[in-house]
N, C-alpha and C positions, 0 to 999 in steps of 0.2 A: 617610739622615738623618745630618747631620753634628752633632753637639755641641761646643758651644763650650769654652773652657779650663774656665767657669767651673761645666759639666755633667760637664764630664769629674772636676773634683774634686768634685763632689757625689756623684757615684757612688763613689768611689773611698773616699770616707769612708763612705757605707752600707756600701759591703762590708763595711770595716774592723769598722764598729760591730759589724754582724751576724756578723761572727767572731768578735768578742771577745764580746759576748752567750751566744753556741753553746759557748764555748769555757768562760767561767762558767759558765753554767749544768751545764752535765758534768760539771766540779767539782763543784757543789755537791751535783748528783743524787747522784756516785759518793761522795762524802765524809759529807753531811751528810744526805741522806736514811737513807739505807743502814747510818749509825751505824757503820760501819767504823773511825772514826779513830783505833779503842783498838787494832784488828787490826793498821793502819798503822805505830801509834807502835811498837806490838810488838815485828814485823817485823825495824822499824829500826832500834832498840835492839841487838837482837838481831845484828844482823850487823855491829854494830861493837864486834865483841873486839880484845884487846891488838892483833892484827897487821893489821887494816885499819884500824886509827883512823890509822894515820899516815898513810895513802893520801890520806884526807878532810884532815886537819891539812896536809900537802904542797902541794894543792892549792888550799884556802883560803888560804895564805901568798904562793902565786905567783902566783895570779889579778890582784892589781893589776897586777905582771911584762907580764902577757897582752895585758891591757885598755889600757896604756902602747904596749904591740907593736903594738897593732892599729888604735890611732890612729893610730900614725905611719904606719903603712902606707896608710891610708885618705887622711890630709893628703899621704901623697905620689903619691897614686895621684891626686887631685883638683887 
């Protein structure tokens, strides 16, 4: 059986859906079910002392840097 353009994109957006459905929903089970997100914020807090908050700061500042880089590579690759 062959599928035409217009089956072959219909399928391609189910999958999609049904990834990102499976993909939320995990979230929400592991986050909001489970009432962890006091353990999460915690955690997180907690492991940003004086000497890895620049790590995060560093990286948040160069990311536009990134995302500049990576278009152009994309627009030159295309």
């Amino acid at each position: 059986m062959v599928l035409s353009k217009g089956q072959i994109r219909l399928v391609n957006f189910t999958i999609k859906l049904l990834l990102i459905l499976a993909v939320g929903y995990l979230l929400f089970d592991r986050l909001v079910k489970n009432k962890d997100i006091g353990l999460y914020k915690e955690n997180f807090l907690a492991s940003l002392d004086s000497s890895n908050i620049w790590y995060l700061v560093v990286a948040i500042l160069i990311m536009p840097l990134n995302w500049l880089l990576e278009a152009k590579k994309w627009q030159m690759l295309l």
